[in-house]
N, C-alpha and C positions, 0 to 999 in steps of 0.2 A: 403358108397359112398362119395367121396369130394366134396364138396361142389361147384356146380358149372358145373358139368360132364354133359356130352350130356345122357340124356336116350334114349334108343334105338328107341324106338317110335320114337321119335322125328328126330335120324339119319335118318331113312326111308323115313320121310317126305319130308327132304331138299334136299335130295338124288331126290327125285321126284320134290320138286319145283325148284330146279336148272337147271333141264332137263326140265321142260317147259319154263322157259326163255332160256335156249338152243335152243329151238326149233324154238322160237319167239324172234330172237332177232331186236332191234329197232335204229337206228343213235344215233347221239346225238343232245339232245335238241328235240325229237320225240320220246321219251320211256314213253310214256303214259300209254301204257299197264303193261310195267314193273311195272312205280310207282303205278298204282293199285293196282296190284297184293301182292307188298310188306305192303303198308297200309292195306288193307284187313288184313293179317294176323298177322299185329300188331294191332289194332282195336279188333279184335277177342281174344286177350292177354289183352285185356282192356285197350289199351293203346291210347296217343293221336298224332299220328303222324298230322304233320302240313307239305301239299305240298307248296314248292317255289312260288312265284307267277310269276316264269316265266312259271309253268304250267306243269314243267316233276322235278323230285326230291322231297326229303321231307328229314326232322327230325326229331328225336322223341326222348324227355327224358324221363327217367325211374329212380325211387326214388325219385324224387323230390317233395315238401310238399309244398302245399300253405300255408303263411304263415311263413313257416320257415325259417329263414337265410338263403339266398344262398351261397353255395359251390361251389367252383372253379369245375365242372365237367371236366371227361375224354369223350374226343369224341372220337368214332371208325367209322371211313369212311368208304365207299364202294362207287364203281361208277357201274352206268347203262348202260352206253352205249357199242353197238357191232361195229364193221368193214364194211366196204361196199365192203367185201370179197366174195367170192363164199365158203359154206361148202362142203368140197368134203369127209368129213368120210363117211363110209360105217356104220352107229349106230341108233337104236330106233329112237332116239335122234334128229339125225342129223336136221336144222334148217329148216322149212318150207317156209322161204322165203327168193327168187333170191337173188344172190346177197350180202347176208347180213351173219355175223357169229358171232359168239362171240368165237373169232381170240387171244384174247388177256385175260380171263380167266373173267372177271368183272361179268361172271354170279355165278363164286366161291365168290370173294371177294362180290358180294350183300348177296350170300346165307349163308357167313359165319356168317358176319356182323348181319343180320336177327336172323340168329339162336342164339348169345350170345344176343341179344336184348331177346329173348323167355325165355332163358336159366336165364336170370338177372332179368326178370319180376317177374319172379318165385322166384327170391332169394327176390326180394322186398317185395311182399308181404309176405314172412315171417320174415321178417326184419333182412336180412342176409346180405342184399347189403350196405358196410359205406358209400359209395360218391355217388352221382347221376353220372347217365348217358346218355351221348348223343348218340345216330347213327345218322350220317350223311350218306344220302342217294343220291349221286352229280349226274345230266347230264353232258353228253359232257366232257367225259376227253380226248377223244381220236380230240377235234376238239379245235386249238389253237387262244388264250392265254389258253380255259382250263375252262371247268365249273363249279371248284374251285371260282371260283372268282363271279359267279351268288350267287353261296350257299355262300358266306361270305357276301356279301353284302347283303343278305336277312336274315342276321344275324344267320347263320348258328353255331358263334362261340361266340357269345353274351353270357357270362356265362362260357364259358370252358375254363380250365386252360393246359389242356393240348391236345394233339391227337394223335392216333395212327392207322396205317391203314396196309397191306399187299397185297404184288402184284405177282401173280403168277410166278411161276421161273422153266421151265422143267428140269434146269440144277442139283436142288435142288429134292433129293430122297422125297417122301410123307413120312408126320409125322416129320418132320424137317424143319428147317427155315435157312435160312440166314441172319446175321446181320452185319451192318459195321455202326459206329461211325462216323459220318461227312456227308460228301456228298457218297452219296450209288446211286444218277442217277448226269445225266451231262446237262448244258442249251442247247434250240438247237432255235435259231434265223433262222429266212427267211431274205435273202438280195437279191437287185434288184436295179439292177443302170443302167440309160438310158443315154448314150452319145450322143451330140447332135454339127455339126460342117457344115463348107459352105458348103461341098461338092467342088468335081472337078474331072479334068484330072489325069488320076495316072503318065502322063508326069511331073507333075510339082505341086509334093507335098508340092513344100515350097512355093507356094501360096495360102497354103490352111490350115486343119488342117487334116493330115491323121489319121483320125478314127480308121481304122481297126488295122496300129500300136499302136494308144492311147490304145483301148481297149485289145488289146494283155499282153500288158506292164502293164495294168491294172492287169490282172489276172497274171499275174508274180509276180509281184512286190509288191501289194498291201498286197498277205499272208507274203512275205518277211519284209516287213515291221513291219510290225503286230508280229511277231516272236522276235523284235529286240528292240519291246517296253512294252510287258510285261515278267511277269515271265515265264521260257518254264516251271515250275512246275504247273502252270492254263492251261496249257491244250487248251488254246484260238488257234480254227483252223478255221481258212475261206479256204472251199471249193467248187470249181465252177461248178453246173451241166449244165449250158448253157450259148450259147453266139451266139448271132445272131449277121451278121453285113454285108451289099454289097449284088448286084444280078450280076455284072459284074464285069467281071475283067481286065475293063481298065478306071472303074471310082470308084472315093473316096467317099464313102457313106455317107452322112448326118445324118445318127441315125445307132446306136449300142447299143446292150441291153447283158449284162449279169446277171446271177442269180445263187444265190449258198445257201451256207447255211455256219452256223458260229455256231461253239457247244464249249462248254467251259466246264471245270471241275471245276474249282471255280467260287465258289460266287460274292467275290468283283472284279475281273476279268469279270465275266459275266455282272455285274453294270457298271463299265468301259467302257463295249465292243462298245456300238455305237459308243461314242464321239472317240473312237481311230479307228473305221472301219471310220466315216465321214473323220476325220481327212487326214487319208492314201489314201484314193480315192480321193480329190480334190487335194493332192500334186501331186499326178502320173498326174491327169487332168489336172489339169494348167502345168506342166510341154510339156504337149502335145496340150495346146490353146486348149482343148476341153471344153468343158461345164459338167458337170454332175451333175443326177438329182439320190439321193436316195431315196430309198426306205427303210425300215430298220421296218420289224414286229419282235416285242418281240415273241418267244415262251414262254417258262418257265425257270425258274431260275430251279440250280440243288436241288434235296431232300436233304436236311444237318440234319440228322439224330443227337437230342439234345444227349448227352453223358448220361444222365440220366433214359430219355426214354428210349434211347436202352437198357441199364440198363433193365429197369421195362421190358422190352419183354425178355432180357436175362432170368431174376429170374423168369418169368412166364412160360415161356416153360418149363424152368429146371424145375421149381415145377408140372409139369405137366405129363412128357413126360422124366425127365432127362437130366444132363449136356448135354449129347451126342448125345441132339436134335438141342441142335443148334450147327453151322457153321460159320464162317467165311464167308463173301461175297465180290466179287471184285466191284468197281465201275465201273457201266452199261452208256455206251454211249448213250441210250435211255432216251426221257423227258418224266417227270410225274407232274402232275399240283397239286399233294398233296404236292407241294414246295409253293404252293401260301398260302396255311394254317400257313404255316411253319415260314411265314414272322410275325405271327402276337403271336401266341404261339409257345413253344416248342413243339416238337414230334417226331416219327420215324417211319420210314416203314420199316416191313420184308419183305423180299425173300421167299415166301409161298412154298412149297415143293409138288410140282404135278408129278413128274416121279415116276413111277411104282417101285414096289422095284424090283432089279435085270434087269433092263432093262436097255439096255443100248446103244440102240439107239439114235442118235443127235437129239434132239428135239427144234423147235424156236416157240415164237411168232408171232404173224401178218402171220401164214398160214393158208390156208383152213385146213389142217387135224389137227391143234392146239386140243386136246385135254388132259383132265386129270383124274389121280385115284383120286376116287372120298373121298377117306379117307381125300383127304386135307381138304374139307369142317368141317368133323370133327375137324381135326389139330386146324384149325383158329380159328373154334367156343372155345377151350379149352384155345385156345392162347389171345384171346380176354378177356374169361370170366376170364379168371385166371390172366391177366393186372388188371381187373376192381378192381377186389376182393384184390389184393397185394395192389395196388394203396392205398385202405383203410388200410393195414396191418390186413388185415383177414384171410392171408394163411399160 
């Protein structure tokens, strides 16, 4: 058997503890139960996971020697958090409370995570494992900027050299991954600007500052703008979901509000991006004698996948699973806050493979009926153990 393989026992298990956080899924920053659950069963592996002190999360090294020089460790991430979705599958399974799902797969990526943490423990204690390692266990990824940034400041990366994580993909058959070099997710910004002018008679607009043209002009102009000062290869889009403004229409309204969102495919463009949306919206506004007030929340920067990392998830599947497990991936217009890791170490996320084989119905995230074959668990856990294990050059 290779060193490092899921034994079947142990398949069965996570096959059943993935389906009770299935069942039970928790917000973020309120997976209390989760992280029980999962220290429990590293504890019981002898190990010492340590919860965040913001009170939901943990991590835990494995291989590490008091005493001994420290080694740059690999960390493999998983996040806890569910959806504030309704489960509408018809399965055992299906989730026990209102409301709430695990919409977007994090009860795989915990269970996979988990189970190479089992699976490593075991190699440690026979002294098979070369490099220490970490699991990072995060809340709140689904709730922006991203509960990345709780677990780094709680030093979640103190010691590791590198990281690696995997995010469900329905598009991607089970037992296969997707990989891409670079940015593999894209940033996505909140923006919010309040117009604010005398008001008046709509007789006699040039006494005043007509609002509802400023703000028109606003959302014309300001993506126009925006278009004409970065690269069109960054990707950089302001798009508007709202715009309130007026109750009559024979008077000029005193406050106007729009809101949109701003998603970019590059990095240094996404760093960029405030100082050139500030910029573009007070021109259009003094242009129009209105006033305006921004707004401007960070999301997440996009995942930029190290060339090297990818690398080590390429050679570990291969050695695992063969060349023709992995895949090519397109870059996803969705944000993931395993980009704020990324700021401080290299690393890379796969595209985890949860479609059934031969199925080949359109499958998405963020639905109630989101589910997966449950083989991926397996997949991960091998994709994981077999990163660790190359990492040292033991495969």
């Amino acid at each position: 058997m290779l060193a490092g393989t899921l034994p079947p026992g142990l398949r069965d298990e996570l096959i059943a503890f993935r389906r009770d956080l299935h069942m039970h899924p928790e917000l973020g920053n309120r997976e209390f139960r989760t992280t029980a659950a999962v220290k429990a069963r590293l504890q019981r592996a002898g190990l010492s996971p340590r919860t965040l002190s913001t009170g939901t999360g943990l991590f835990c090294d494995i291989g590490r020697e008091p005493g001994v020089p420290a080694q740059p460790m690999l960390a493999i991430r998983a996040d806890l958090d569910a959806l504030p979705i309704p489960d509408t599958k018809t399965v055992p399974y299906r989730s026990t409370v209102p409301r709430m799902a695990h919409a977007c797969g994090h009860d795989v990526h915990t269970t996979a995570a988990l189970g190479a943490g089992l699976v490593l423990a075991d190699l440690a204690e026979q002294g098979l494992l070369p490099n220490p390692v970490r699991l990072i266990f995060q809340p709140a990824e689904e709730v922006l900027p991203g509960g990345a940034l709780d677990a780094i400041e709680c030093g979640a990366l103190d010691g590791v050299g590198k990281i690696i994580a995997v995010h469900c993909d329905p598009k991607v058959e089970v037992g296969r991954i997707g990989l891409r070099q670079g940015a593999i997710t894209s940033a996505c910004d909140r923006l919010e600007v309040t117009l604010a002018g005398p008001g008046g008679h709509t007789a006699r607009p040039h006494f005043t500052t007509d609002l509802v043209t400023a703000a028109a002009r606003i959302a014309i102009d300001v993506p126009a703008v925006l278009a004409r000062r970065v690269d069109a290869r960054s990707g950089l889009s302001l798009t508007w979901g709202r715009m309130e403004t007026g109750h009559a229409p024979n008077v000029i309204p005193q406050h106007a509000e729009l809101s949109g969102t701003v998603r970019c495919l590059d990095l240094h463009a996404w760093r960029d991006a405030p100082d050139l949306v500030h910029a573009a919206i007070d021109e259009v506004a003094a242009l129009h004698r209105a006033k305006s007030e921004i707004n401007y929340v960070r999301g997440v920067p996009p995942v930029v996948n190290d060339p090297e990392v990818t690398g080590l998830l390429r050679r570990a599947m291969a050695a695992r699973r063969g060349p023709s497990s992995v895949e090519d991936t397109e870059q996803s217009l969705g944000g993931e806050d395993f980009s704020w890791y990324l700021e401080h170490v290299p690393g890379a996320m796969a595209r985890l493979g949860v479609r059934p084989v031969g199925d080949t119905t359109r499958r998405d995230l963020h639905c109630g009926d989101f589910d997966v074959d449950e083989g991926a668990i397996t997949a991960g856990v091998e994709l994981f153990t077999a990163a660790a294990l190359l990492d040292g050059r033991r495969i």
